[in-house]
Residue, then its C-alpha position, 0 to 999 in steps of 0.5 A: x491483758x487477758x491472764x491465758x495470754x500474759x507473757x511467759x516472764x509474768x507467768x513464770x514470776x508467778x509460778x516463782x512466787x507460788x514456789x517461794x511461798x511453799x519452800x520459804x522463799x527458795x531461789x527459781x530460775x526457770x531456764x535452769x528448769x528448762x535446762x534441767x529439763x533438756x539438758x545442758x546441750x539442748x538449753x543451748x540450742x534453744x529458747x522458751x518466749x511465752x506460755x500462753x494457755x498451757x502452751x509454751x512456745x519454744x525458739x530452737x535453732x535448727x530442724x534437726x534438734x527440732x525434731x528430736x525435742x518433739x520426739x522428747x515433748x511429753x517427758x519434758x512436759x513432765x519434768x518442768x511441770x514436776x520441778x515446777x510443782x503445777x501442771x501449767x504447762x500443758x503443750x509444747x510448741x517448738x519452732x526454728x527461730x532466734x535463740 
C-alpha cells in the first residue's frame, strides 16, 4: 500500500512511535488529540477515519455541527499538528456520516 494512502490508524501508530521516541516512550492516544483539539462536546459528534496525504477525513454527525467545525479547520489543524509535534496533517475534510 502506497504510504500517502495508508490508513489513518498506520499513520497515526507511527506518529505515536515517533512521540514515544522523543519523550521516552509517553503514552498517545490520538482521539484524546482529536478531543483535545475539538472539544469534549464536538469529539462526540464526530469521528476521524484516515489520513491520507495530509487530509484527514472526518465523519460528523449533522450539518450543523458540520458547518461550525469548518468555520474552526485552520485552528484545529493547528492544535493536532501542535500536540502531535509534526506538521502532517495538512487539510481537513468533513463529511456527515456514521460516528
Amino acid at each position: 500500500m502506497n504510504k500517502d494512502n495508508a490508513p489513518l490508524k498506520d499513520v497515526l501508530k507511527g506518529l505515536i512511535d515517533k512521540i514515544e521516541k522523543k519523550e521516552g516512550g509517553r503514552d498517545v492516544d490520538f482521539f484524546e488529540l482529536w478531543k483535545g483539539a475539538v472539544g469534549k462536546d464536538a469529539s462526540e459528534h464526530t469521528k476521524p477515519k484516515n489520513l491520507r496525504s495530509g487530509k484527514l477525513s472526518v465523519n460528523v454527525s449533522d450539518s450543523s455541527r458540520l458547518y461550525e467545525l469548518t468555520l474552526k479547520k485552520n485552528e484545529i489543524i493547528r492544535r493536532l499538528n501542535k500536540q502531535l509535534k509534526t506538521k502532517k496533517i495538512k487539510e481537513i475534510r468533513f463529511r456527515i456520516g456514521e460516528i
